[in-house]
C-alpha positions as a LaTeX table, in Angstrom:
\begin{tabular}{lrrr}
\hline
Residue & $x$ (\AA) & $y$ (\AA) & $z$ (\AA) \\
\hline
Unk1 & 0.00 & 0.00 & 0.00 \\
Unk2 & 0.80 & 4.06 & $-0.68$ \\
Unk3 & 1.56 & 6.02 & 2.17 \\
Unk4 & $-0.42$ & 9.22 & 2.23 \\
Unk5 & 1.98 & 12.03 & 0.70 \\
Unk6 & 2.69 & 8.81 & $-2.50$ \\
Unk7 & $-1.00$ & 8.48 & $-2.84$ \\
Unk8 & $-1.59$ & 12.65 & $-2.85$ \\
Unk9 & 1.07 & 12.55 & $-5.79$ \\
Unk10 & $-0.40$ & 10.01 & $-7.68$ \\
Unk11 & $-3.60$ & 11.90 & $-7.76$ \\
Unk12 & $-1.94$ & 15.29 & $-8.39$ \\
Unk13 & 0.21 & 13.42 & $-11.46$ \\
Unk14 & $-3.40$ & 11.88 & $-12.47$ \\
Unk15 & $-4.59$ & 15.24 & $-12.38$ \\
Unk16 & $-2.27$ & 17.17 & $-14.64$ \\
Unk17 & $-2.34$ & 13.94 & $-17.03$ \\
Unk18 & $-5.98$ & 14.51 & $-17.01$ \\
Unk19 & $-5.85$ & 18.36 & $-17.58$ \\
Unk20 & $-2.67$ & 18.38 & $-20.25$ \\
Unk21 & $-5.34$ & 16.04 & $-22.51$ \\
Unk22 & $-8.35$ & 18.23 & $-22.37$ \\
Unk23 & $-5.58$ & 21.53 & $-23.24$ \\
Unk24 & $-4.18$ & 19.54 & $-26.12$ \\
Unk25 & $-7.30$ & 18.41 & $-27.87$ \\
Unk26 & $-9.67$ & 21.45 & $-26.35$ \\
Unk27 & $-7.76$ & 23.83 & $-27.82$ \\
Unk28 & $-6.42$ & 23.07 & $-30.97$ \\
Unk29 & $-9.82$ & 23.46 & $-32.38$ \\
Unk30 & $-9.94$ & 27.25 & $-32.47$ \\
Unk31 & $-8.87$ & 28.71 & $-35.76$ \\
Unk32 & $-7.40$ & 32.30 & $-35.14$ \\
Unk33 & $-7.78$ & 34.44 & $-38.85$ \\
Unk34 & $-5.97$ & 38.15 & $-39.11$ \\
Unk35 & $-7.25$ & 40.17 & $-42.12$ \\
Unk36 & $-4.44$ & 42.83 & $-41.10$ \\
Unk37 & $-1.73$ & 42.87 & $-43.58$ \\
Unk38 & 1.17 & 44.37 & $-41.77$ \\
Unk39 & 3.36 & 45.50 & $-45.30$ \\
Unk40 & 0.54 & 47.50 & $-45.97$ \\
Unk41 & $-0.60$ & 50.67 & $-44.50$ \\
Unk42 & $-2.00$ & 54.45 & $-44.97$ \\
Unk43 & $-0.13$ & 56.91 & $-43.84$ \\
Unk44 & $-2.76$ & 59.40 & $-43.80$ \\
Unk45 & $-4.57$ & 57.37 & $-41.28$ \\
Unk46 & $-1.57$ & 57.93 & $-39.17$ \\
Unk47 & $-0.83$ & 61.52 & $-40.02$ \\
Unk48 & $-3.64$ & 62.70 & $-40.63$ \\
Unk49 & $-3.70$ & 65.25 & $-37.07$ \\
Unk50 & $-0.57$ & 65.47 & $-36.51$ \\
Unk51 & 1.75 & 68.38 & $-36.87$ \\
Unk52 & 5.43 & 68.52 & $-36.16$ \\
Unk53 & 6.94 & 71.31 & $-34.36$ \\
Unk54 & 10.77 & 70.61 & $-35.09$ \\
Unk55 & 13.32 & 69.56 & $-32.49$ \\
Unk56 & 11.42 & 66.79 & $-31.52$ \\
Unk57 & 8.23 & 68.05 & $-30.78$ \\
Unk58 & 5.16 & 67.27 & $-32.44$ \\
Unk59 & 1.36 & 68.23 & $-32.11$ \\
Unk60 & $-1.65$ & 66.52 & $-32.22$ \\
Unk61 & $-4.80$ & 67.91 & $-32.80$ \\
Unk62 & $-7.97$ & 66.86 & $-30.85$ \\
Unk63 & $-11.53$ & 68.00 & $-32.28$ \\
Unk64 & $-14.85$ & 67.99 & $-30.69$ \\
Unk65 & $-18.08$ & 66.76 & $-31.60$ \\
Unk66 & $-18.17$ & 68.58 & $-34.81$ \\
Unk67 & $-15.10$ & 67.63 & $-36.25$ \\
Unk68 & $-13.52$ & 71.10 & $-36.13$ \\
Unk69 & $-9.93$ & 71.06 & $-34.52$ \\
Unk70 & $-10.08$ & 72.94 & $-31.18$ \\
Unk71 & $-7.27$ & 71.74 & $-28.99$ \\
Unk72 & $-3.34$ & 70.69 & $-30.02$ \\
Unk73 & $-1.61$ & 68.74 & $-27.29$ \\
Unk74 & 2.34 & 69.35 & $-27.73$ \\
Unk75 & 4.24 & 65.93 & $-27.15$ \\
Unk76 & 8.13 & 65.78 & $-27.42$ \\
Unk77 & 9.95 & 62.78 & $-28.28$ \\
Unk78 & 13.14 & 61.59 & $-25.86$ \\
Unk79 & 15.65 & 60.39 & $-28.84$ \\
Unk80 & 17.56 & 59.05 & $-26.46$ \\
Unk81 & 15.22 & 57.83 & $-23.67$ \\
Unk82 & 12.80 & 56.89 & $-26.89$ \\
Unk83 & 9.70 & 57.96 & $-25.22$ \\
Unk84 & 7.19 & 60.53 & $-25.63$ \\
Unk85 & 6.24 & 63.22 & $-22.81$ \\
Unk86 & 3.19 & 64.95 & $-23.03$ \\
Unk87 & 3.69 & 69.21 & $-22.51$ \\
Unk88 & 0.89 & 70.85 & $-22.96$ \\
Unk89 & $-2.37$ & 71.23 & $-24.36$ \\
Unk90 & $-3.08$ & 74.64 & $-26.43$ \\
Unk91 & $-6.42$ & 75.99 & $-27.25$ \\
Unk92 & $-6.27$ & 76.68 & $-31.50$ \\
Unk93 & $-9.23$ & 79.53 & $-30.99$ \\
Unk94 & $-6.20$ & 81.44 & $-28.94$ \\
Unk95 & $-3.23$ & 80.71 & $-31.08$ \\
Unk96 & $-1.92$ & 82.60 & $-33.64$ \\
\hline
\end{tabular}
């Protein structure tokens, strides 16, 4: 006979025999389709409200409801860090 901690390790064993079967046929069923295809993309999509500033800041513009640009948040990339910090937000009505 099994003493108690060879009979808890037979059922743990048992156990992960039990659940490694289900994982291998369970999920092998799922198909997984991308209709991205990363070679191609717009660049206007991208682009399309941003502004650059020079010396490695940028703007982006933010509109309301309307679709008329009202705010441009300033954002300046870290070359070396290679991360963006956001600045400031300007209101557009304001500027000149």
């Amino acid at each position: 006979m099994l003493d108690g901690t060879n009979q808890e390790l037979r059922r743990i064993r048992i156990t992960l025999i039990v659940i490694a079967i289900i994982i291998l046929f369970g999920a092998g069923s799922k198909t997984v389709t991308v209709d991205h295809d990363p070679n191609y993309w717009n660049s206007n999509l991208i682009n399309s409200n941003m502004v650059e500033l020079g010396d490695g800041y940028f703007g982006v513009l933010a509109s309301d409801q309307d679709g008329v640009y009202q705010y441009m948040k300033v954002y300046y990339f870290d070359k070396e860090k290679k991360e963006v910090i956001f600045i400031d937000e300007r209101d557009l009505s304001v500027m000149e």
